[in-house]
C-alpha positions in Angstrom: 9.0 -0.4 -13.5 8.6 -2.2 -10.4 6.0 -4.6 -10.1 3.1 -4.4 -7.3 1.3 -7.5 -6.5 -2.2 -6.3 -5.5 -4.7 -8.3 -3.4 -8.2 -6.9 -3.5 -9.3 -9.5 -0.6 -6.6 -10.8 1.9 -8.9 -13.5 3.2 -9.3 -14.9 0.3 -5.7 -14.2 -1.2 -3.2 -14.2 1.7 0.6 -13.4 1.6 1.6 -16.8 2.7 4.7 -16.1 2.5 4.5 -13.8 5.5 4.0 -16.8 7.7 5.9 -16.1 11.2 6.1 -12.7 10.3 7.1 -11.3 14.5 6.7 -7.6 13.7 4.0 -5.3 12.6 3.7 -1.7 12.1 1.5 1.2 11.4 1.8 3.5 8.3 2.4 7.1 10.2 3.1 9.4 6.9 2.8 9.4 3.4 3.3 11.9 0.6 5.0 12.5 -2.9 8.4 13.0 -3.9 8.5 14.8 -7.6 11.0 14.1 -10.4 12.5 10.9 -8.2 12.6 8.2 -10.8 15.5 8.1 -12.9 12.4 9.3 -15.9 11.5 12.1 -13.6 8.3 10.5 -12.2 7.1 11.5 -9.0 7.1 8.5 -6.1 4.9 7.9 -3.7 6.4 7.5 0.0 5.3 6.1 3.2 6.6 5.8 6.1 6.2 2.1 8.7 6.5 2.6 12.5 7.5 -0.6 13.7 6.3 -1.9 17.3 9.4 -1.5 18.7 10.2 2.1 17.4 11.8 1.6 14.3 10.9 2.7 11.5 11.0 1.6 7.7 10.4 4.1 4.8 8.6 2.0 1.5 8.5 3.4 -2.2 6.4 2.9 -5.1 5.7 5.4 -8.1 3.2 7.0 -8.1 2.2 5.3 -11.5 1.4 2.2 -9.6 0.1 2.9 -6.2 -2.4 5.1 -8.1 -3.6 2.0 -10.4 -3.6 0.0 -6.6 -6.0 2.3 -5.1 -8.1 2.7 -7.9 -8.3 -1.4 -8.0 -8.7 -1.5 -4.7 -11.4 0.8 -4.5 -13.4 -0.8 -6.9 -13.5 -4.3 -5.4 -16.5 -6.3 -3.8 -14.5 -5.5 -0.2 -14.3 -1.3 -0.5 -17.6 -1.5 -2.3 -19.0 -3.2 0.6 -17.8 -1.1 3.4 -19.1 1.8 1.6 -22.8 0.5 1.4 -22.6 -0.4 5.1 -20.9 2.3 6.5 -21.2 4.8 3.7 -18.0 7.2 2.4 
């Protein structure tokens, strides 16, 4: 399995090693592919737009990026948004 590094507060835990990073994108499209691991696990897909127009497609089974949200969603940053700005 591949590993996912998750960080619940990016202030707090930055990816330094990003530093100089020229290029941002925007996630346009995400979905499911079923039976694409070599196990016949689904994976989840998304899909980058780059500011200059390219764009880069990024993979994760759906194994992990379902554990992500879920710790995501239960940190001290998503449960704050949701008390001030509600779900």
């Amino acid at each position: 399995m591949i590993p996912l590094d998750i960080r619940p507060n990016l202030e707090l835990n930055p990816w330094n090693d990003m530093a100089g990073l020229d290029s941002q994108g925007a996630v346009e499209r995400v979905g499911l592919l079923p039976h694409a691991t070599d196990q016949g696990r689904p994976i989840f897909a998304l899909l980058i737009r780059l500011e200059d127009g390219r764009t880069v497609v990024a993979q994760t089974t759906w194994t992990l990026m379902e554990a992500a949200v879920r710790a995501l969603g239960a940190s001290p940053v998503a449960e704050f948004d949701q008390m001030e700005h509600g779900s």
